[in-house]
N, C-alpha and C positions, 0 to 999 in steps of 0.2 A: 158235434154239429157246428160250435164254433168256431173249429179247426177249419172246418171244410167249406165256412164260410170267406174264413179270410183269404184262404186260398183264392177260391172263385174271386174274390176282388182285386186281386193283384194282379190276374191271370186276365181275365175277360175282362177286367175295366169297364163293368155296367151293372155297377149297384143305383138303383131307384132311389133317389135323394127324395125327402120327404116334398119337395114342390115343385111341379109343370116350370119350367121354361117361360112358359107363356106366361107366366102372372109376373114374371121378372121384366121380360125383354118389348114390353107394350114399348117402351118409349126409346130403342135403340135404335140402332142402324140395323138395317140388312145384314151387313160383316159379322158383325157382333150378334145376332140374333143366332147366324148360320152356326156361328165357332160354338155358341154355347147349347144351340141344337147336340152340336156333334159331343158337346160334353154327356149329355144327358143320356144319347146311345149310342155308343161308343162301337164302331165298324173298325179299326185299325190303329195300332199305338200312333200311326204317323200324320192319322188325324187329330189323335189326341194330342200330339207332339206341335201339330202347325197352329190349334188354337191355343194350348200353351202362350207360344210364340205373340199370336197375337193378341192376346189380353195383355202380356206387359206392355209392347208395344202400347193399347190403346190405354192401358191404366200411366205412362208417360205422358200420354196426351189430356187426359181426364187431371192430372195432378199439374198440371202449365194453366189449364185452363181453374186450377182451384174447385171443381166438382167435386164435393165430398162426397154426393149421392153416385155418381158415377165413379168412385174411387171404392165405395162400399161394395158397390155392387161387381167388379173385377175382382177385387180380392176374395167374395165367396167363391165366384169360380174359378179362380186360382187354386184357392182351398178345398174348393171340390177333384179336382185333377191331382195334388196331391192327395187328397185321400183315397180316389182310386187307386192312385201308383202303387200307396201302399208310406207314403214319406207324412205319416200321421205328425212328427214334430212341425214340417213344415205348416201343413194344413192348421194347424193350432195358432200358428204365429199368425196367417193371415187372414183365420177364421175373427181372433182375438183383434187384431188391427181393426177390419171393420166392423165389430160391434161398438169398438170405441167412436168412431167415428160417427157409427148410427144415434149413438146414443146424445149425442148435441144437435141431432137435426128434430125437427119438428115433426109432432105424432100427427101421421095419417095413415090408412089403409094401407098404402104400396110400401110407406117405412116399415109399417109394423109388420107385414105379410115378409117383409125383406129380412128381419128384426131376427123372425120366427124363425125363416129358410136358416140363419144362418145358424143361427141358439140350436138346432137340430143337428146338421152338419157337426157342430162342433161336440154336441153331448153321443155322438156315431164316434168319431175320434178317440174322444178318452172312453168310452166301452172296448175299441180294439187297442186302448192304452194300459186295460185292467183297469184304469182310474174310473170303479164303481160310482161310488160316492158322488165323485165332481160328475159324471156323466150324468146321473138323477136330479142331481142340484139342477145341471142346464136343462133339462129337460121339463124341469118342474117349472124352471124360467119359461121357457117357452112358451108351455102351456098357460101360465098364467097373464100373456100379452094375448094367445092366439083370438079372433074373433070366430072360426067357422070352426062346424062341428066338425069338418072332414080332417082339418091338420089336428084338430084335439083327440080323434078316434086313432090317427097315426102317430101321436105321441105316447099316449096312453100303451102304447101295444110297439112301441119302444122302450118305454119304463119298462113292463114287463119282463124283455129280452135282459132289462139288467138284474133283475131277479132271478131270470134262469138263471144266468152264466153264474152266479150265487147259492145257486141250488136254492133259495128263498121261494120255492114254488107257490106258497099261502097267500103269500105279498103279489105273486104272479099274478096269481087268478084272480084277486079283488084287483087291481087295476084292471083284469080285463075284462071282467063284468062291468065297472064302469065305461069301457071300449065298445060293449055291446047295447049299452042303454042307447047309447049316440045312434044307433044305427036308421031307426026309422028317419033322421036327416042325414042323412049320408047317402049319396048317389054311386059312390065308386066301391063295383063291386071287387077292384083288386084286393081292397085296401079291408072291406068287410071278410075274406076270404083269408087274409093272412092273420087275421085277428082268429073267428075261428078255428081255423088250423092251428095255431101258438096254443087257444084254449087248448083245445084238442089233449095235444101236446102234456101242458100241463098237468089236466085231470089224469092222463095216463102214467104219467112221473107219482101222482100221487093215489094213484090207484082207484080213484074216483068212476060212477059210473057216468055216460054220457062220451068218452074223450072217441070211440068208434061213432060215435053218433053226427058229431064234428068234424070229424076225418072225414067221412061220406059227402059232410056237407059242404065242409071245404071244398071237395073234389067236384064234386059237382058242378059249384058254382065255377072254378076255374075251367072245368071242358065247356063251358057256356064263354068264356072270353077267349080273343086270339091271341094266348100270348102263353106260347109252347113252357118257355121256361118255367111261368110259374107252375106248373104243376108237378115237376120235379119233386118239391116238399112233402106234395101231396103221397108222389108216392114212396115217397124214403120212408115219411111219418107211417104209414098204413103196413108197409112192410117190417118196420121195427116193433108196428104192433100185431102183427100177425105171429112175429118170432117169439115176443113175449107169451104165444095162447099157443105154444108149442107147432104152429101152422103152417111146416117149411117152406110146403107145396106155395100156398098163396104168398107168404113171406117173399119167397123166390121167384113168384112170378113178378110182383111188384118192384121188385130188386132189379129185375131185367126190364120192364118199363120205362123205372128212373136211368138204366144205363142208355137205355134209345133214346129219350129225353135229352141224357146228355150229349147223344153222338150230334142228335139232330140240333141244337144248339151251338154243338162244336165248343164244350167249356171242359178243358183241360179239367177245371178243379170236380167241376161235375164227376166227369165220368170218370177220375181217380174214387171219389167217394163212391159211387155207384161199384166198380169195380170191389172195390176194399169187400161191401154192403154182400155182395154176391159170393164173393172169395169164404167173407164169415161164415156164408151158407152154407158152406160146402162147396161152392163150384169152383174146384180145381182147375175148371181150365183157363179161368182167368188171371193165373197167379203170374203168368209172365209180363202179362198186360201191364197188371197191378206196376210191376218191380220198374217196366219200362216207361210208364203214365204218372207215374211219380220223380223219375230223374228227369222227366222232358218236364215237368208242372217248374221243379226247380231251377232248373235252367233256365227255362223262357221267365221265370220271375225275378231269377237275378239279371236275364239279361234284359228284360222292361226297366231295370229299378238303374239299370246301368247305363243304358240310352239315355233315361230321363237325370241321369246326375250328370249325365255329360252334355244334355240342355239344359240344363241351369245353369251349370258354368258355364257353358258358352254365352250364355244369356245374362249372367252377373260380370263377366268381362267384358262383354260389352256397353252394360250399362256401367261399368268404371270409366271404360275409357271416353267413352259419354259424357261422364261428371267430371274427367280428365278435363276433355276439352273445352266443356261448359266453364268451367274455371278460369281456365286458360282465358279463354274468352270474355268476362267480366272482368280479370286483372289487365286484358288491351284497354277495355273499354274504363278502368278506374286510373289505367295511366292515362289516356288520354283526354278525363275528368282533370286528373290533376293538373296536367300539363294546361290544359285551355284556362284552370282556375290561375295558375301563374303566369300566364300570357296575359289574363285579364291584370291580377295584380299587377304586374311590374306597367303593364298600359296603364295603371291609374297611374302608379307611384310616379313614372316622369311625368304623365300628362298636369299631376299635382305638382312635381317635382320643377316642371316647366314655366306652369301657372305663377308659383311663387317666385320664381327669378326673375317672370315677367314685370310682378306686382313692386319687386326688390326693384328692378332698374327703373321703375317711373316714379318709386321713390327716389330713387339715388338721382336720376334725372331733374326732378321737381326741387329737390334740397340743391341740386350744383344752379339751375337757373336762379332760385332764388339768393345763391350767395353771390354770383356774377349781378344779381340785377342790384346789390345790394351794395357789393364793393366796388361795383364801375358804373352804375346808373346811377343809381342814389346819391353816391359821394360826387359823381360830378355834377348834379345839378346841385347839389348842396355849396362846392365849393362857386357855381355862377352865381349864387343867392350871395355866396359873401362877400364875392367882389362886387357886385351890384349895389348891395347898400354900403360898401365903403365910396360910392361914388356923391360928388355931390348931387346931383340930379338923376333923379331915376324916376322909370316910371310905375308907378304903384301896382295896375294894373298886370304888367307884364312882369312885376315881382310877385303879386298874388297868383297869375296861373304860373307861374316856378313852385310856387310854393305847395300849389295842388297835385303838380304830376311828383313832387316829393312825397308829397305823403299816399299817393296812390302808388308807389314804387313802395318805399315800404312798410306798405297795405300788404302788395303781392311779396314782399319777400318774407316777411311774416307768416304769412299764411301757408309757404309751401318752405318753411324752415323745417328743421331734424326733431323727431318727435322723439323723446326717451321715453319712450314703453312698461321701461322695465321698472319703474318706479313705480308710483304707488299710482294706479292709473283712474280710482277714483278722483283722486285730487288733481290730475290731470284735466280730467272731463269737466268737475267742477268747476274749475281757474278758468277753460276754453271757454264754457257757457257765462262765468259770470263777467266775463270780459267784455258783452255784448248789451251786460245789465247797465242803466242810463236812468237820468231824472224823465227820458222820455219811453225806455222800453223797461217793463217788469220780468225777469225774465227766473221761470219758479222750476227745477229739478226736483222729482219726487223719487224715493225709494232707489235713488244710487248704492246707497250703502248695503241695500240687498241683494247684488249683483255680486257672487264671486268671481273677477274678474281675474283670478288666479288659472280656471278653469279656461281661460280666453285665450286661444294663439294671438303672438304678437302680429301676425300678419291681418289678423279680424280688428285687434284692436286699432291697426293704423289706418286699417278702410275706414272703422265706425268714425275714428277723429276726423279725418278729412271730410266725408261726408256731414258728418254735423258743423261740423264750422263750413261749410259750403254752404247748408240749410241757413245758418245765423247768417251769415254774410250774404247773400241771397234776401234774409228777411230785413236784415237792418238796411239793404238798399233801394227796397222796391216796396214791402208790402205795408210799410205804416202803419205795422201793430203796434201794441201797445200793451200789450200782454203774449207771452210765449211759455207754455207748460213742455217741460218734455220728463215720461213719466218712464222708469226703467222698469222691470220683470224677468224673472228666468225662469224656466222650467225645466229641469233635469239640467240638460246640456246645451238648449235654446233661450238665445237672448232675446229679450221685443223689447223696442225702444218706439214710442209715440212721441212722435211730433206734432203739436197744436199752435196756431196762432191768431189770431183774430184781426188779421192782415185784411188787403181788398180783395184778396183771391189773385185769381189766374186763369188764363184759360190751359189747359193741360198741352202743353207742345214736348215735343223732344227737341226742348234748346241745348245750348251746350253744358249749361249746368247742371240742369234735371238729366241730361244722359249721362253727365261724368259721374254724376251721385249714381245713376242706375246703374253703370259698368263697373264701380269699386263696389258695390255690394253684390255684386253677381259673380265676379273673381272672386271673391271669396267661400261662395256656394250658399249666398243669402238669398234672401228676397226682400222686396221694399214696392210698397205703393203709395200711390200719391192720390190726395183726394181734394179736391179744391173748386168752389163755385164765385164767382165776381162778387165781392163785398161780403161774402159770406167765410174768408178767412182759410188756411194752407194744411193742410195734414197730410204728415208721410208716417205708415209704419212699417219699419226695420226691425228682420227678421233675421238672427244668427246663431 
C-alpha cells in the first residue's frame, strides 16, 4: 500500500496536504492565491511548473522587501511542490528554512496554523524518507502547537501511518482511538472517513473484530461526498478483506471498482495497483495492462522528475546571474561611493590646503609691512627727531607729535612682527598678555598651563596671538579697564579661551577690528562671540 502510494504521488501530483489553502492565502494577492490553489489540485505538471516559477519569483520579492512571514510562507509551498514531485531532499531544505524563520515571529493564530501546515508537510517527507522516528518526532511537534480538533484528528491518523509502515499496528490503533474521540468536534467528513478506514485496516492486520464494520463505514460515508478518488481505499481495503475470508467473487468485484475508480480519476498509480489487485485474483486478462501501466507509471515519473530538475536549473541560473548582476551593480554603486568620497576629500584638502596659504600670505604680508614700516617709517622720523633737537631752537610741540607718530609706527610694527610658534607657546601668550599689565591695568591669565598646546596647529596658534593682542590693544586704547581676566580650558581637541574686562563697553558694530578678530578665527574653523553692554565692560569667547 505504500508502494502504491508513492507512486500515485509522483504521478498525479495531488496528495491533500494536511491544510485548505484558504487558511494560508487570507492575506495574499490574487496571483499568489491562484498559483497556490493550483498547488493544492493539481490539473497539469505545467501548471504545477508555472506556480513553481512564480513563488520564487514572489519569494525574491517577499526577501527585498524583508517579509519573513511572507518568505515563510513561499517556501511551504515551494516544499509542497517538491514533495509532490517526489524531490523529498528538496522539500526538507525549504520545509526546514521556514520553520526557522517562523520560529522568531511572534505567536498567533495564522503563525501557528502556518507553524502546524508546515511541521506536517515536513513529518509526510521523512515518512516517504523511511526516517520513522524524526517523522513522529514532527508530528508530535505539530500536534502539540495545533489549537483545533480537526488538524489534531489529521495528525493523529498520520502518526498512525507511521506505525503501519512499521508494522507496530498496537501503537496504530491506540493513536487512532484517540483520532476518534476528537470526532463529535470535527466537521470534515474526509478526514473522519480516512481515520476509519486506516482503523479498519488496522484491526484487520491484527485480526481483531470490527475492521468489516469500518470498512462499511468508511464507504459509506465517502459515497455521501463528491470526491471520486477517495473511495478508491475504500475499495482496495474491502477487497483485500474479502480475499482474506477466502471471497474471490466479492474480492473481484471490488478489485474492478477500484480499477474504474481509477480509470475515472485518470491516476496512473491507481490503476497499476488496481490492475496488479485484479491480476492476483486471477484475472488474466489484465496481465498485459499490468506490464504496459507500469513502464508508462515509470516513464511519465522519470520524465515529471526530469522537467522539474530542468526547472530548477533553469531557475537557480537565473537567480545566479541575478546575484551576478546584483553584485555587479552595488560594486558601480561602491566605486562611485568611493570616487565622490575622494572628490569630497581632495575638495577639502586644497580648499584647507588653500585656506592656509591664504592665512601664510597675510602673515607673511603683515610681517613684510611691518618690517618696511619699521626700517623706513620709523627710522626716518626718528632720524628728523635727531636732527630737530640738535638744532638750537625747536619747537616743542611739533617734536612732541614726531614723537607720537614714532611710537605709534612701532606700536604697529610690533604688533604685526614674526611670531615663533614653535617655542614654547605658553610662555609666548604669557609675555603678550603681561605686556599689557600697567600700574593702571591688572591684567590676570587663569589655567594657561592646562592647555596642551602641543596638540595646537601652528596656523591656530598664530590666529589665537593676533586676535588677542588685537583684543589687549583694542582694550588698552578704548575701554578704560581696569582689570582684564582671560581664562583658558580644553576639552578633548577644543580650546575656549574667555575674554573678560570691566571696560565701558561698546556698542556691538562690525568695525575693522572686531571683524579682523572675527575672520582670523573663522579661517581657522573657530568660532568667537562677543558680548558687551555700555559701562557694563567686553567679553569675547574663542572657540578652537
Amino acid at each position: 500500500m505504500k508502494t502504491n502510494l508513492k507512486l500515485f504521488l509522483l504521478t498525479y501530483i495531488c496528495v491533500t496536504c494536511l491544510f485548505s489553502n484558504k487558511a494560508f492565502s487570507q492575506h495574499q494577492t490574487d496571483s499568489l492565491s491562484y498559483y497556490t490553489n493550483a498547488i493544492e489540485k493539481v490539473t497539469s505538471e505545467e501548471t504545477l511548473a508555472k506556480a513553481y516559477q512564480y513563488l520564487i519569483e514572489h519569494l525574491e520579492i517577499k526577501k527585498k522587501k524583508n517579509s519573513k512571514l511572507g518568505i515563510a510562507y513561499d517556501l511551504y509551498f515551494l516544499a509542497r511542490i517538491d514533495y509532490k514531485v517526489g524531490f523529498y531532499d528538496d522539500s526538507e531544505v525549504s520545509a526546514v528554512e521556514a520553520l526557522k524563520i517562523l520560529d522568531g515571529l511572534k505567536v498567533n493564530d495564522y503563525n501557528t496554523k502556518l507553524t502546524t501546515g508546515v511541521l506536517n508537510l515536513l513529518g509526510q517527507v521523512y515518512n516517504q524518507k523511511n526516517m520513522f522516528d524524526k517523522a513522529n518526532e514532527t508530528y508530535l511537534k505539530a500536534l502539540s502547537i495545533t489549537s483545533t480538533s480537526r488538524d489534531s484528528l489529521v495528525l493523529y491518523n498520520n502518526i498512525s501511518n507511521i506505525y503501519k509502515n512499521q508494522k507496530l499496528y498496537n501503537k496504530a490503533q491506540s493513536t487512532l482511538i484517540k483520532a476518534t474521540n476528537l470526532f463529535n468536534r470535527v466537521e470534515d467528513s474526509i478526514e473522519k472517513a480516512r481515520v476509519i478506514d486506516n482503523l479498519g485496516f488496522i484491526k484487520f492486520k491484527l485480526n481483531n473484530h470490527g475492521a468489516f464494520d469500518d470498512f462499511k463505514t468508511a464507504y459509506t460515508i465517502r459515497q455521501n461526498v463528491d470526491n471520486l478518488a477517495e473511495l478508491y481505499p475504500s475499495y482496495k481495503n474491502l477487497s483485500e478483506y474479502y480475499l482474506s475470508k477466502k471471497d474471490t467473487v466479492q474480492a473481484l468485484s471490488f478489485a474492478i471498482k477500484a480499477y474504474d475508480v481509477a480509470n475515472k480519476v485518470n491516476s496512473l498509480s491507481y490503476k497499476l495497483d488496481a490492475v496488479k489487485t485484479r491480476y492476483n485474483l486471477g484475472d488474466n486478462t489484465v496481465f498485459k495492462e499490468y506490464s504496459f501501466l507500469n513502464d508508462s507509471l515509470l516513464k511519465a515519473t522519470k520524465l515529471s522528475q526530469n522537467k522539474f530538475a530542468l526547472l530548477k536549473y533553469n531557475v537557480s541560473k537565473s537567480q545566479l546571474q541575478s546575484q551576478i548582476e546584483k553584485a555587479q551593480k552595488q560594486i558601480y554603486q561602491l566605486l562611485a561611493v568611493v570616487i565622490l568620497i575622494l572628490a569630497l576629500g581632495l575638495l577639502y584638502f586644497f580648499r584647507a590646503k588653500h585656506k592656509k596659504e591664504k592665512l601664510k600670505e597675510v602673515y607673511t604680508t603683515e610681517t613684510r609691512i611691518s618690517k618696511k614700516v619699521h626700517d623706513e617709517v620709523a627710522n626716518d622720523v626718528y632720524q628728523i627727531m635727531t636732527k630737530l633737537q640738535s638744532k638750537a631752537t625747536i619747537n616743542e610741540d611739533f617734536l612732541d607729535d614726531l614723537e607720537k607718530i614714532y611710537i605709534k609706527t612701532r606700536d604697529i610694527s610690533k604688533e604685526n612682527s614674526t611670531i615663533n610658534v614653535n617655542q614654547d607657546f605658553e610662555i609666548l601668550l604669557t609675555d603678550l598678555l603681561a605686556n599689557y599689565s600697567s600700574n593702571q591695568v591688572n591684567v590676570i591669565t587663569k589655567d594657561i598651563a592646562k592647555v596642551d598646546w602641543k596638540k595646537v596647529s601652528d596656523v591656530k596658534k598664530t590666529a589665537l596671538y593676533r586676535v588677542l593682542q588685537e583684543l589687549m590693544t583694542n582694550m588698552k586704547k578704548h575701554s578704560q579697564a581696569n582689570i582684564v581676566v582671560v581664562v583658558f580650558s580644553q576639552n578633548n581637541k577644543k580650546v575656549t579661551i574667555n575674554y573678560n574686562d570691566n571696560g565701558v563697553g561698546t556698542l556691538l558694530k562690525k568695525n575693522n577690528g572686531l571683524q579682523n578678530v572675527e575672520n582670523r578665527i573663522q579661517s581657522v574653523n573657530g568660532t568667537i562671540t562677543f558680548t558687551s553692554t555700555v559701562n557694563k565692560g567686553f567679553k569675547a569667547n574663542i572657540i578652537l
